[in-house]
C-alpha positions as CSV (number, residue, x, y, z in Angstrom):
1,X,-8.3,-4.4,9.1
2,X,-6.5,-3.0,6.2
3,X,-5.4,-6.2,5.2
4,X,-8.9,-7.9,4.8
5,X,-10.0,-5.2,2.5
6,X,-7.4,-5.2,0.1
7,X,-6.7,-8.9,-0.9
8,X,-10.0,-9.0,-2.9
9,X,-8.2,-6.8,-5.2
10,X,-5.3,-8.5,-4.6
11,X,-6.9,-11.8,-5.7
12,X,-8.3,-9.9,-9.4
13,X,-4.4,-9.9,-10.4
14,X,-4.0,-13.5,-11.3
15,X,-6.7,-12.9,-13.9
16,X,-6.3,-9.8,-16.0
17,X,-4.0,-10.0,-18.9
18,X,-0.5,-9.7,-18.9
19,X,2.0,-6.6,-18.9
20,X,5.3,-6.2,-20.6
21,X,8.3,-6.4,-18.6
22,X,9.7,-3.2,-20.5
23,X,10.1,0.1,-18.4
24,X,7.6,-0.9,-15.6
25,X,7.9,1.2,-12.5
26,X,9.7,0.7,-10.0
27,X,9.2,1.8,-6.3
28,X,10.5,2.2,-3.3
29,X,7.6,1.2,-1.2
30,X,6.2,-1.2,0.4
31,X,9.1,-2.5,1.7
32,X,12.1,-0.5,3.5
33,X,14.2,-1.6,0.8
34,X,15.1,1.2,-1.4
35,X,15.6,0.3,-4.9
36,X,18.9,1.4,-6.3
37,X,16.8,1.9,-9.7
38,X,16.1,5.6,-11.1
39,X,13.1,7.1,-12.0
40,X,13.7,7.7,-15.9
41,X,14.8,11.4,-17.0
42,X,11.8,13.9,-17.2
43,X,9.3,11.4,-15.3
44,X,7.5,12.2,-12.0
45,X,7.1,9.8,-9.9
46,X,4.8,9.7,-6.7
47,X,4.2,6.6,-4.1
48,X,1.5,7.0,-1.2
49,X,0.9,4.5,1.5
50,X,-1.6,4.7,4.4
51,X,-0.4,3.2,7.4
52,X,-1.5,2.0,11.0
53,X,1.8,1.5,13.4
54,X,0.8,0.2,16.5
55,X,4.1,1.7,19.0
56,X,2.9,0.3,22.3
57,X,0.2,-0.6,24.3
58,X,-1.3,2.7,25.1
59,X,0.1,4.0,21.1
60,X,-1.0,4.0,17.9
61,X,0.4,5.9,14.7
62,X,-1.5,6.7,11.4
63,X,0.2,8.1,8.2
64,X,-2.6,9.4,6.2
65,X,-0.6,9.0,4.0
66,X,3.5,9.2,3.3
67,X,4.3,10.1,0.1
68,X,7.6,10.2,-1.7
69,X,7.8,12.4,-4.6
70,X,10.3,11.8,-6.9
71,X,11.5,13.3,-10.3
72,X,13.7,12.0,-12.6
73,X,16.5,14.9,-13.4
74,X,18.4,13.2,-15.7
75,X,19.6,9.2,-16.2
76,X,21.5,9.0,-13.1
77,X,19.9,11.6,-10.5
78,X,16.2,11.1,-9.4
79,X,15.1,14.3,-6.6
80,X,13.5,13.3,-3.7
81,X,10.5,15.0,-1.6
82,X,9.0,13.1,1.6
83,X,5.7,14.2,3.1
84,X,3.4,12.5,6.2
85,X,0.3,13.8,7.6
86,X,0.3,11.8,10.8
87,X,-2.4,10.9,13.6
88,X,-0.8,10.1,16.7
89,X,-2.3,8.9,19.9
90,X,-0.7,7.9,22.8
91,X,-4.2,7.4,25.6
92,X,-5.8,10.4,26.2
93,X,-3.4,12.8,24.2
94,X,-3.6,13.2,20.1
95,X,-1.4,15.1,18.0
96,X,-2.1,15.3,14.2
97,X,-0.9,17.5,11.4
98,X,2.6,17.6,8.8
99,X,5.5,15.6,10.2
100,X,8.8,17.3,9.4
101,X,9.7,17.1,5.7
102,X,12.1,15.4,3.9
103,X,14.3,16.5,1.3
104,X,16.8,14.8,-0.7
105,X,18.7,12.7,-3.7
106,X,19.0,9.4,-5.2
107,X,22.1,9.1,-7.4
108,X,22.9,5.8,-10.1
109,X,26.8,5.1,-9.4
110,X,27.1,1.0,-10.9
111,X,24.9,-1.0,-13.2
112,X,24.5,-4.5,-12.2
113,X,27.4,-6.4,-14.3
114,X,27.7,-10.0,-13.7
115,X,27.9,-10.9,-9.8
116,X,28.1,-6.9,-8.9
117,X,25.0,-5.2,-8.2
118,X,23.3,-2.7,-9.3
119,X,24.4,0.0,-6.8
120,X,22.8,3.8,-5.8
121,X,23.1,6.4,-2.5
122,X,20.4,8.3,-1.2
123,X,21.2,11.4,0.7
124,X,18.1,12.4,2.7
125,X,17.6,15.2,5.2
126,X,15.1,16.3,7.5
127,X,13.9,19.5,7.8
128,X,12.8,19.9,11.7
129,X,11.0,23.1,11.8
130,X,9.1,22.8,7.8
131,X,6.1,20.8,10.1
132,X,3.2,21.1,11.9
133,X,3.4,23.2,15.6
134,X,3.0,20.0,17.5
135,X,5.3,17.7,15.4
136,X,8.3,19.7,14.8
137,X,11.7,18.0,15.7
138,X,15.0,19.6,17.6
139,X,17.7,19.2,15.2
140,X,18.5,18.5,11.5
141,X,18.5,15.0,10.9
142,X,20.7,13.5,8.1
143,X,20.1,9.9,6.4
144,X,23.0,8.2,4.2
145,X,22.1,4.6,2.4
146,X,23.7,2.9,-0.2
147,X,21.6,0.6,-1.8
148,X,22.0,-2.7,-3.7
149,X,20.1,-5.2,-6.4
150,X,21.1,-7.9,-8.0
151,X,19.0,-10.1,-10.2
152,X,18.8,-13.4,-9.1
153,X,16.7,-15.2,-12.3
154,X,13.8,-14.0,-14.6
155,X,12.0,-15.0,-10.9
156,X,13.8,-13.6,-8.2
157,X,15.9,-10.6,-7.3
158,X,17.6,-9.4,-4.1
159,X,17.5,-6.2,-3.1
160,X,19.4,-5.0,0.1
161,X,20.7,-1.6,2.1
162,X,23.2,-0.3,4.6
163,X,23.4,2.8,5.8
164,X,23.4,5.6,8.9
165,X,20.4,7.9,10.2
166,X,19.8,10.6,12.7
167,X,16.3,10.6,14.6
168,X,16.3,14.7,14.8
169,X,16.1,14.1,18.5
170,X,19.4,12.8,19.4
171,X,22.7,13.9,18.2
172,X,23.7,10.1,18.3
173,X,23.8,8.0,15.2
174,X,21.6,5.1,14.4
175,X,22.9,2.6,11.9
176,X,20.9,0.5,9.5
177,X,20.3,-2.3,7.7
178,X,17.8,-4.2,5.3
179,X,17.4,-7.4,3.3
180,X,14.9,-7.5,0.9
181,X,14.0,-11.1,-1.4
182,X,11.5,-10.9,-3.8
183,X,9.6,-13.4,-6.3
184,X,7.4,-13.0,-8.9
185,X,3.7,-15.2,-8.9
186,X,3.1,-14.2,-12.1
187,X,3.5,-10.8,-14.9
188,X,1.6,-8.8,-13.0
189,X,2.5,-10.1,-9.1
190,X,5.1,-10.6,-7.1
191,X,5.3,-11.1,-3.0
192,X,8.4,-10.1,-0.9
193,X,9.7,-11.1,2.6
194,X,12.3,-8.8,4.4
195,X,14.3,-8.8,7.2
196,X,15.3,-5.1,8.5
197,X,16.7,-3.3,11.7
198,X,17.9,-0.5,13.2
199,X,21.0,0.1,15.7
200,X,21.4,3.0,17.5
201,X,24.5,4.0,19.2
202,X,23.8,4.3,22.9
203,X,20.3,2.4,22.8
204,X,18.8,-1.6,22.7
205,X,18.7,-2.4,18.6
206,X,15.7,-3.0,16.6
207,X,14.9,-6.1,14.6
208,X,11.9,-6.6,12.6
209,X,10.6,-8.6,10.2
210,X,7.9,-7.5,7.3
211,X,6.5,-8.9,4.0
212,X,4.0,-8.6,1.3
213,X,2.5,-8.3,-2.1
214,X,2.9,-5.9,-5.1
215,X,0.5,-5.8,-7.9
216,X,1.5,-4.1,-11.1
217,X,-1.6,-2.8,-13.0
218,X,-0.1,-1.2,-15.4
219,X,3.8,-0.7,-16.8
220,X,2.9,3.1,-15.1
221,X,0.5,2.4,-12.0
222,X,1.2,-0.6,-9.0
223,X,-0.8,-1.4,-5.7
224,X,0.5,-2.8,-2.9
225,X,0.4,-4.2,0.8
226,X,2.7,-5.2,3.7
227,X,2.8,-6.0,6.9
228,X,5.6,-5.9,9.4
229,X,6.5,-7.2,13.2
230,X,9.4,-6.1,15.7
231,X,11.1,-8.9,16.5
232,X,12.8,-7.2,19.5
233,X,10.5,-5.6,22.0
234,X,10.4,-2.2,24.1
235,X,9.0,-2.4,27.7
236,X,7.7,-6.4,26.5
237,X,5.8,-4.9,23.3
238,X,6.5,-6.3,19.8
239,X,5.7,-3.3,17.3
240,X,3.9,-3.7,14.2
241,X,3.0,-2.1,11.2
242,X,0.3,-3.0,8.4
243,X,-0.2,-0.2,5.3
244,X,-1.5,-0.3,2.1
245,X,0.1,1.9,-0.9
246,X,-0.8,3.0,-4.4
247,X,2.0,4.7,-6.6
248,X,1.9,5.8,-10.1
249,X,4.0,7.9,-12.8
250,X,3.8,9.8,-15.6
């Protein structure tokens, strides 16, 4: 399991030296919580995460990995490239390759100022045909979030998003949501829980629930794993995620 291999690095955190709070990076990843920071003007920023998503019984889904790339165009406006090479395998049948990409922005509107938060929007799209043969979608397929963060204590923050998506199969709107606690264990460590779901217009909601660690080893380079469970079920199957991420910038 991914899981069992990574908490022995994991477990080194707690004893290497500190790092400075000042400019560490901050990512989007491994949560579904988008941060409503920016990456800082004239960085590059990239975050990679392999995944296993187990989608039913008969299903599985790798991403090997997803990676977001972002760049920092100036103080307010970071751009925004999303990649997957996927492994899918639904019984007999396997389809692998580039799932569509993603293109979009991240833009800085409000810093956090007393009881306000800190407040961003992400405009993604997906491009349906810039993909493998086998993975291509049918239709263009939008994504609008606005994203929040307040800072709780030197501790604890709160990070949370609302927002509307389109799957690139349906013309129908899926609406979502995600709430996103985190604490910090030490300098260098921090764990997070989430709650997170998904409502589409003319379908059965999904609710699921996810958590994990983050590691910082350096102010420019963080590790990280999650794990994540579908509260709701399709056909009497709870979905479930685990994945396992390294992101760095320079």
């Amino acid at each position: 399991m991914l899981i069992k291999r990574f908490i022995p690095l994991l477990l080194l955190s707690f004893f290497s030296p500190d790092i400075s709070a000042q400019d560490e990076i901050e990512t989007d990843r491994p949560d579904h919580t988008e941060t409503a920071s920016i990456v800082p003007a004239g960085r590059f920023q990239s975050e990679s995460g392999f995944q296993l998503t187990k989608t039913d019984k008969d299903a599985k889904e790798f991403f090997l990995p997803q990676t977001l790339w972002k760049f920092g165009l100036n103080d307010r406006v970071e751009l925004r490239l999303i990649t997957e090479l996927t492994y899918n395998k639904y019984k007999d049948s396997i389809d692998t390759g580039l799932s569509p990409v993603t293109v979009g922005f991240k833009v800085n509107l409000f810093k956090e100022k007393g009881l306000l938060p800190e407040t961003s929007f992400i405009a993604h799209l997906v491009l349906p045909k810039v993909a493998s043969k086998d993975l291509k979608a049918n239709l263009l397929a939008p994504e609008l979030l606005f994203l929040f963060d307040n800072e709780l204590s030197d501790k604890a923050s709160l990070g949370y998003n609302i927002g509307v998506k389109w799957d690139g199969e349906s013309p129908d709107p899926i609406y979502a949501y995600t709430f996103a606690p985190d604490f910090k264990l030490n300098d260098k460590c921090k764990v997070f829980v989430e709650s997170y779901g998904y409502l589409p217009e003319h379908q059965h909601p999904e609710h699921w629930v996810d958590g994990g660690f983050i590691w910082l080893v350096t102010s420019n380079l963080q590790l990280d794993i999650a794990g994540s469970y579908e509260l709701t079920s399709n056909a009497h199957f709870h979905q479930y995620f685990e994945t396992v991420g390294i992101s760095f910038r320079i």
